[in-house]
C-alpha positions in Angstrom: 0.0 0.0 0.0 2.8 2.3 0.6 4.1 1.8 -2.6 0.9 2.4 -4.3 0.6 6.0 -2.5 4.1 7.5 -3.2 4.7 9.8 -5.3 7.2 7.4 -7.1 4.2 5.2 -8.1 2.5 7.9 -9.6 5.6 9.0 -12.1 6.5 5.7 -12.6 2.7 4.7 -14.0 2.7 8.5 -15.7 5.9 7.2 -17.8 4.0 4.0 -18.7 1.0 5.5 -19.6 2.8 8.0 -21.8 4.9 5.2 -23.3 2.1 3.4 -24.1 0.5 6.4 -25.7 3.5 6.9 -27.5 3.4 3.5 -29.0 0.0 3.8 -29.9 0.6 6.7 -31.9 3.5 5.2 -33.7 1.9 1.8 -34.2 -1.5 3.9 -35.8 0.0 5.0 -38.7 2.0 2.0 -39.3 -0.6 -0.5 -39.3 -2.7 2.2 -41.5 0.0 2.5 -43.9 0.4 -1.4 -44.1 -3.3 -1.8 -44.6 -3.3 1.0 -47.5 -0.2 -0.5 -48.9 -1.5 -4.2 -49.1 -5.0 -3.1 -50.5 -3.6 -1.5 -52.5 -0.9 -3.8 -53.9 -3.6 -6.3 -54.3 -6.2 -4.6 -56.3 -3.3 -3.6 -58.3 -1.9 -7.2 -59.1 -5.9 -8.4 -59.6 -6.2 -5.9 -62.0 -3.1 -6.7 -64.0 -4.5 -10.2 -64.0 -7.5 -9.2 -65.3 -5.7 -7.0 -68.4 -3.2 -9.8 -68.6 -6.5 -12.5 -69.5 -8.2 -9.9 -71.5 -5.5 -9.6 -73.9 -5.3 -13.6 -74.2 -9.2 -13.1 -74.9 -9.1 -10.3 -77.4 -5.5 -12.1 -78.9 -6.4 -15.9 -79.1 -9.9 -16.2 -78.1 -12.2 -18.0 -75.8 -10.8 -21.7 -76.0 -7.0 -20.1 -75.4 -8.1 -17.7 -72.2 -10.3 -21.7 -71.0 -6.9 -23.3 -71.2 -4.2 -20.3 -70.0 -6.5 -19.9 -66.6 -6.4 -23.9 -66.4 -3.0 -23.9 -67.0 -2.3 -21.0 -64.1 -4.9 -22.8 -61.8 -2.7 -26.0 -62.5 0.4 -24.0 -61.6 -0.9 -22.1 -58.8 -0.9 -22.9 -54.8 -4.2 -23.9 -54.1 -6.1 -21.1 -52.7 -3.8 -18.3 -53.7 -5.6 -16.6 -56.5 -9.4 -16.9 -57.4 -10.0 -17.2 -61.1 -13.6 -18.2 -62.5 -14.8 -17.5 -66.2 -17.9 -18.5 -67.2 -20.2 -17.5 -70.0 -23.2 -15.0 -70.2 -25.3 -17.4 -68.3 -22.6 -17.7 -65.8 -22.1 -20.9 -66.2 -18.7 -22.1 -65.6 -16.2 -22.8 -68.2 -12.9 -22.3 -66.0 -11.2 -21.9 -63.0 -10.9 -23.0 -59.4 -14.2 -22.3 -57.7 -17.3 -24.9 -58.5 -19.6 -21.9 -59.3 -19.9 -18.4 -60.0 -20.6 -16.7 -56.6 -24.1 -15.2 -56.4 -23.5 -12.4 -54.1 -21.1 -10.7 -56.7 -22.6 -7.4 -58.5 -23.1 -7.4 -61.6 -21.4 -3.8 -62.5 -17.6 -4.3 -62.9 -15.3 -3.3 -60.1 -13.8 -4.6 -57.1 -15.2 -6.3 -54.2 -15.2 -7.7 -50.9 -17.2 -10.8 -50.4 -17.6 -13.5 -48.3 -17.2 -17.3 -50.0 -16.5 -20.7 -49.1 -12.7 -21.8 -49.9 -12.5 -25.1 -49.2 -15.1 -25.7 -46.5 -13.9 -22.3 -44.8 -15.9 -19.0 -45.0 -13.2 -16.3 -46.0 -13.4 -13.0 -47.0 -12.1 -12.3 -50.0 -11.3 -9.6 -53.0 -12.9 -9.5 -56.1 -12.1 -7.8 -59.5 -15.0 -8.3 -61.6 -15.0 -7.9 -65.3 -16.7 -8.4 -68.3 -15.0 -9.5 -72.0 -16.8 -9.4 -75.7 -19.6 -11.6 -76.4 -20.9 -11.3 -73.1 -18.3 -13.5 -70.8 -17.7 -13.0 -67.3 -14.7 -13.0 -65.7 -13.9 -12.8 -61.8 -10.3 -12.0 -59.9 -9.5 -12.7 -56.7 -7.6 -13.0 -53.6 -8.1 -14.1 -49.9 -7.4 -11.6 -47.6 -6.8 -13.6 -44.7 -3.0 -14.5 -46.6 -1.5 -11.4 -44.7 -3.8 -11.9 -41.2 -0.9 -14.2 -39.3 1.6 -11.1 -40.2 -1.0 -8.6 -38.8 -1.7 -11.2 -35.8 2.2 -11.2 -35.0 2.4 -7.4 -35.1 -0.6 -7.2 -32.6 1.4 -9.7 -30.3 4.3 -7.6 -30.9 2.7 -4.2 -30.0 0.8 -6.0 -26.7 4.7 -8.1 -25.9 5.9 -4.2 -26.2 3.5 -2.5 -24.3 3.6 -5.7 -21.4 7.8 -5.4 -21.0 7.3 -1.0 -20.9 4.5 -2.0 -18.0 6.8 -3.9 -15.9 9.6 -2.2 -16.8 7.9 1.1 -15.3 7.0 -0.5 -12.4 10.7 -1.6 -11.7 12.0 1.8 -12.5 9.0 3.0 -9.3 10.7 0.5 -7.5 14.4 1.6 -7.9 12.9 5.6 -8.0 11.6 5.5 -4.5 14.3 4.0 -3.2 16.7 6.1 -4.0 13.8 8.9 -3.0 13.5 7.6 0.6 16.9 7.3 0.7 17.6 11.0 0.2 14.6 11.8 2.1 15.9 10.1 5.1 18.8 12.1 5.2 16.3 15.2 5.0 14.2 13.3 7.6 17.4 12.8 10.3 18.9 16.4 9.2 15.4 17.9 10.4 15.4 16.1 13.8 18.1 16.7 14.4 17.5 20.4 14.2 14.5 19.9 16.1 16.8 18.2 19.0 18.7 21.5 19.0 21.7 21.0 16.8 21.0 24.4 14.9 24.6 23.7 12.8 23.4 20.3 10.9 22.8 20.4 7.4 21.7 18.1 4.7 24.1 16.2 2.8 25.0 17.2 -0.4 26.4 15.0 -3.5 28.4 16.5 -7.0 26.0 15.1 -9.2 24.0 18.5 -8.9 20.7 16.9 -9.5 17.1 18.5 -8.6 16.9 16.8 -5.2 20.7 18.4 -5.0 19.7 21.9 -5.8 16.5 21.3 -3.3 19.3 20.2 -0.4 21.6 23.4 -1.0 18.4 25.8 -0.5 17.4 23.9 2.2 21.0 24.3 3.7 20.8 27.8 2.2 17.8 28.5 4.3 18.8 26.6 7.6 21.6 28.8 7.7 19.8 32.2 7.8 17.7 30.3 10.6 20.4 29.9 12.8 22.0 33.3 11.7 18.5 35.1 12.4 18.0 32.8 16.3 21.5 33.5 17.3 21.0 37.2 16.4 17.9 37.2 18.4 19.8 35.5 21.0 22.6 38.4 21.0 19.7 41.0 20.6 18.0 39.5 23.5 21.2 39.8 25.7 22.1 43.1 24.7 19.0 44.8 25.3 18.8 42.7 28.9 22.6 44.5 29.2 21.2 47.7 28.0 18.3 47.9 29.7 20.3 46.6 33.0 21.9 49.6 33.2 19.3 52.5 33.4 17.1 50.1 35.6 19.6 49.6 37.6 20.8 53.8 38.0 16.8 54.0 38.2 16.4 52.0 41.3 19.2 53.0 43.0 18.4 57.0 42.8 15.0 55.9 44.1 16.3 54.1 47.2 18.9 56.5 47.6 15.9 59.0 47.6 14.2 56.9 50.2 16.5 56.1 52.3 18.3 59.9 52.4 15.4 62.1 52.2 17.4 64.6 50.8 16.1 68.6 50.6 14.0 69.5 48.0 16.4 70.6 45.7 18.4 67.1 46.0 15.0 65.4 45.4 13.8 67.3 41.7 17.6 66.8 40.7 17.3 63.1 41.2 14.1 63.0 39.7 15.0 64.3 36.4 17.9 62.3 36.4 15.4 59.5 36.9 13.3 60.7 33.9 16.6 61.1 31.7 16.6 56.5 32.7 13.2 56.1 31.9 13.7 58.3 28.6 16.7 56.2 27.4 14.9 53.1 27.8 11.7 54.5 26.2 14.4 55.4 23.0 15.4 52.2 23.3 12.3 50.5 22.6 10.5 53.1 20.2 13.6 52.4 18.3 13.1 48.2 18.5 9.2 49.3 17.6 10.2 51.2 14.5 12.5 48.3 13.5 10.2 45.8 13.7 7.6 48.0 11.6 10.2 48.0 9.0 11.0 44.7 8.8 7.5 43.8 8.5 6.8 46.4 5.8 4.4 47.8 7.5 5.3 51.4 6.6 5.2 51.1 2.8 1.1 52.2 3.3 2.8 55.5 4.1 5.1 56.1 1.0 4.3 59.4 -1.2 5.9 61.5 -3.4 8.6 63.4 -1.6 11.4 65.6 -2.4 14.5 64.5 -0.9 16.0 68.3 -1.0 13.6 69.2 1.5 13.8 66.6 3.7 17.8 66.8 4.2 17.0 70.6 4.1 14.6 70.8 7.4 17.7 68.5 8.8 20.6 70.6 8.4 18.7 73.7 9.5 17.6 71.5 12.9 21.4 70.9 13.2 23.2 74.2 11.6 23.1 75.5 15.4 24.7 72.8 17.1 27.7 73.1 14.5 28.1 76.8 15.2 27.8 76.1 18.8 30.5 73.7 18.6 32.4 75.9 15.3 31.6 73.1 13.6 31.8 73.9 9.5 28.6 72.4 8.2 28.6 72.1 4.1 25.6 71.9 2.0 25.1 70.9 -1.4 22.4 70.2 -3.7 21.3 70.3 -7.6 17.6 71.6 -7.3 14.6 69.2 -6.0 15.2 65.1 -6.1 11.5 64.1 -5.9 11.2 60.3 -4.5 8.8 58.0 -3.8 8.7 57.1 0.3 7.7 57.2 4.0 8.5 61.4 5.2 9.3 60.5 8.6 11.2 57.8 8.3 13.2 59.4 5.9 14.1 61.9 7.8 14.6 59.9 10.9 17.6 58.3 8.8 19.0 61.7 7.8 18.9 62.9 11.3 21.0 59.8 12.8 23.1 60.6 10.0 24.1 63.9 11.0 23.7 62.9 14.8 26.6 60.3 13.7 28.6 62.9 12.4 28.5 65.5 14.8 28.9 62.9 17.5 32.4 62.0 16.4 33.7 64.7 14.6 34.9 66.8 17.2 35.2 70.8 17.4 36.5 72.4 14.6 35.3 69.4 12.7 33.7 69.4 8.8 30.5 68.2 7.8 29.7 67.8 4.4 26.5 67.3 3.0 24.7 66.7 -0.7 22.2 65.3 -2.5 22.3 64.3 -6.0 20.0 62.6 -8.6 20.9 59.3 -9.9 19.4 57.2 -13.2 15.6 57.1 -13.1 14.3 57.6 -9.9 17.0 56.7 -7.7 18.1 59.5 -5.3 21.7 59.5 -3.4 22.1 61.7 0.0 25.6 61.2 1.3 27.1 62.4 4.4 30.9 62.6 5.2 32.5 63.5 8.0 36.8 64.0 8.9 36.1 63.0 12.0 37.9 58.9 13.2 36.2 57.0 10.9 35.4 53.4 11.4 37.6 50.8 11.2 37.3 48.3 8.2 37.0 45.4 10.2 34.1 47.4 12.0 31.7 48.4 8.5 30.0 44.9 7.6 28.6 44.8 11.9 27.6 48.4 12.5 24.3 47.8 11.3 23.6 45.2 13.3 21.2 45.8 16.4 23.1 47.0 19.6 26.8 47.0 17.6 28.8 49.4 19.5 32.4 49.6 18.3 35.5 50.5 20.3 35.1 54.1 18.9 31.9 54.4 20.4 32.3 52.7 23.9 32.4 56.8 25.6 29.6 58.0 23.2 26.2 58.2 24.0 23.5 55.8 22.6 22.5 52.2 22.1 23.8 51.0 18.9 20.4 51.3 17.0 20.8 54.3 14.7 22.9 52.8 11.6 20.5 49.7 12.2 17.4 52.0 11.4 19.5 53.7 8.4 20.0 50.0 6.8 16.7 49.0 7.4 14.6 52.4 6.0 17.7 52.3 3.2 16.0 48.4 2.5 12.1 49.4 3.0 12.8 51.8 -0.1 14.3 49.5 -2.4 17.9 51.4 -1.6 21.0 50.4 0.5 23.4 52.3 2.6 27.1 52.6 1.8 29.5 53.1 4.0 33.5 54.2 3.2 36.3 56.4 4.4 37.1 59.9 3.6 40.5 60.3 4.2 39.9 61.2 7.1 36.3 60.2 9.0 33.3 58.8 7.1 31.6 59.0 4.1 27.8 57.6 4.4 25.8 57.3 1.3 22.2 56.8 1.5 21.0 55.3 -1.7 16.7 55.7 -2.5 15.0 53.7 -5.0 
């Protein structure tokens, strides 16, 4: 029963049937051609016989034509050619039947009939003639001569057709075996997973085969699994770590506050600085919020036409007084509008960590340089560089991932979420974000559509 329900059973009896079909249609017009070709080959041989004995008639006369047909019937294997002449009564005056056949017509042509040769009904082909003076002449062969050659191609079609059936069901056989085989392999490689062994993987053969290329996707796919689990793992136990910390400030100002019952003035200090806690792990999670929005594409409901010029515009205004403060030079650039198709805010939440990056680490006296350029089509390209310390090589493929802090970073403020936001509104729009050095600092390029 098993056999009869996998899927190997069903192709193998799919490549039967279809071989059977395809010998069917090749046998079809062979055995049609063979039938035209012998009908055809006999009428024409009858109706050379029958010109051959009218020109003895019309040459020699009746007596000659009585004698050369007794002469061919004498000659002849018995029951390979019919030959009858008889007169205008139809009485017979040669040949090798007894009498002339009542159920011929009596208009000249050629005909299948049924008579009696030698105590057996046959059917049989007929040329029937007439010659001066009002004789009657009949041709004829039986056409059950060829039926043992068109008996042994039947047998031969049905022998064919029986060896392609069991054939086909020894190829199911060998087919799903070597199909459970494989998809044990799939079957133990999945449990094990299941167990916990995240880093097993299906095996894989050179013959690069379709259950092959199914096994390397699979693999393909197992491994972002166990990238995307033990990123949520290290997620997980960063924002524990990062959360830890505030919490932890949190409750001890409180207890402090408790326990000390300090003046007034003490008390509101502590309680702002309480707030300032609560605040960064409010950021922290509006930013997690955000991220997951993205991911899930939630945000694309929000995309309209927008013009990038503006957007980085509103930006640099926000920040030009935090760079004078800090005699900071801030550089602008831009070649007119750069209208693109996205979400507003999140667009210029990118921009803004952007230039929160920049000023961050580029220090007093620092450069900022900003522009905003039109690519092919529709594709816009807002890049932001900085002279400030860069970030190390080693450093560019992890800082967009969640919480990734590097060693420049470890006296800055923040959470390691604001590149991850960039690379993930950069992706929501169909864009990417590039990352290289300037000779000195960092050049961040913000690719749209």
């Amino acid at each position: 029963m098993k056999l009869i329900r996998s899927s190997a059973f069903f192709l193998a009896v799919g490549y039967v049937f279809l071989g059977i079909l395809a010998l069917g249609m090749f046998a079809t017009p062979l055995w049609y051609a063979w039938r035209v070709t012998i009908n055809d080959g006999r009428a024409e041989l009858l109706q050379a016989d029958t010109q051959r004995f009218n020109a003895v008639f019309q040459r020699d006369g009746a007596m000659q034509l009585i004698n050369f047909i007794n002469a061919r019937v004498g000659m002849q294997i018995p029951g390979e050619r019919i030959l009858i002449l008889a007169d205008s009564d139809k009485h017979l005056l040669a040949g090798n039947m007894p009498a002339w056949p009542q159920n011929v017509s009596d208009k000249p042509g050629i005909y299948t009939i049924s008579m009696n040769l030698g105590g057996t009904p046959a059917q049989v082909v007929v040329v029937r003639s007439y010659l001066p003076n009002g004789y009657n002449l009949l041709v004829g062969r039986d056409l059950s001569r060829f039926a043992p050659l068109e008996t042994r191609f039947w047998y031969g079609l049905s022998g064919a057709i029986l060896i392609l059936i069991i054939d086909g069901m020894l190829g199911g056989l060998l087919i799903r075996r070597a199909l459970m085989f494989r998809i044990q392999g799939i079957d133990q490689t999945v449990s094990a997973i299941v167990q916990g062994d995240l880093g097993h993987r299906l095996v894989t053969k050179s013959s690069g085969d379709e259950l092959d290329t199914l096994s390397i996707t699979i693999n393909q796919l197992l491994d972002q699994i166990e990238q995307l689990i033990h990123g949520i793992r290290n997620v997980s136990n960063t924002i524990a770590h990062d959360l830890r910390t505030p919490l932890a400030e949190l409750r001890s100002r409180l207890e402090v506050l408790a326990l000390t019952q300090p003046t007034p003035e003490e008390t509101f200090a502590e309680i702002d600085a309480a707030v300032s806690d609560v605040d960064r792990v409010i950021r922290i999670f509006n930013a997690l919020l955000r991220l997951a929005e993205i991911d899930a594409g939630l945000r694309r409901s929000g995309f309209v036409l927008v013009d990038a010029v503006k957007i980085v515009t509103d930006a640099v205004d926000f920040y030009l007084p935090v760079t004078e403060l800090n005699d900071i030079e801030l550089i602008f650039h831009h070649n007119g509008g750069a209208p693109v198709l996205g979400d507003p805010v999140l667009l210029a939440q990118a921009v803004s960590n952007l230039m929160d990056n920049a000023l961050k680490y580029v220090g007093s006296h620092g450069m900022i340089t900003v522009e905003v350029s039109s690519l092919s089509g529709e594709t816009v390209q807002i890049s932001i560089a900085d002279n400030g310390p860069g970030i190390p090589d080693a450093e560019k493929p992890k800082v967009t991932e969640r919480f990734f802090r590097g060693r420049a970073s470890n006296d800055m403020p923040g959470v390691g979420l604001g590149l991850t936001l960039v690379d993930a509104v950069a992706r929501l729009h169909g864009g990417r974000l590039e990352l290289e050095d300037n000779h000195p600092g960092l050049k961040a390029r913000l690719v749209i559509g």
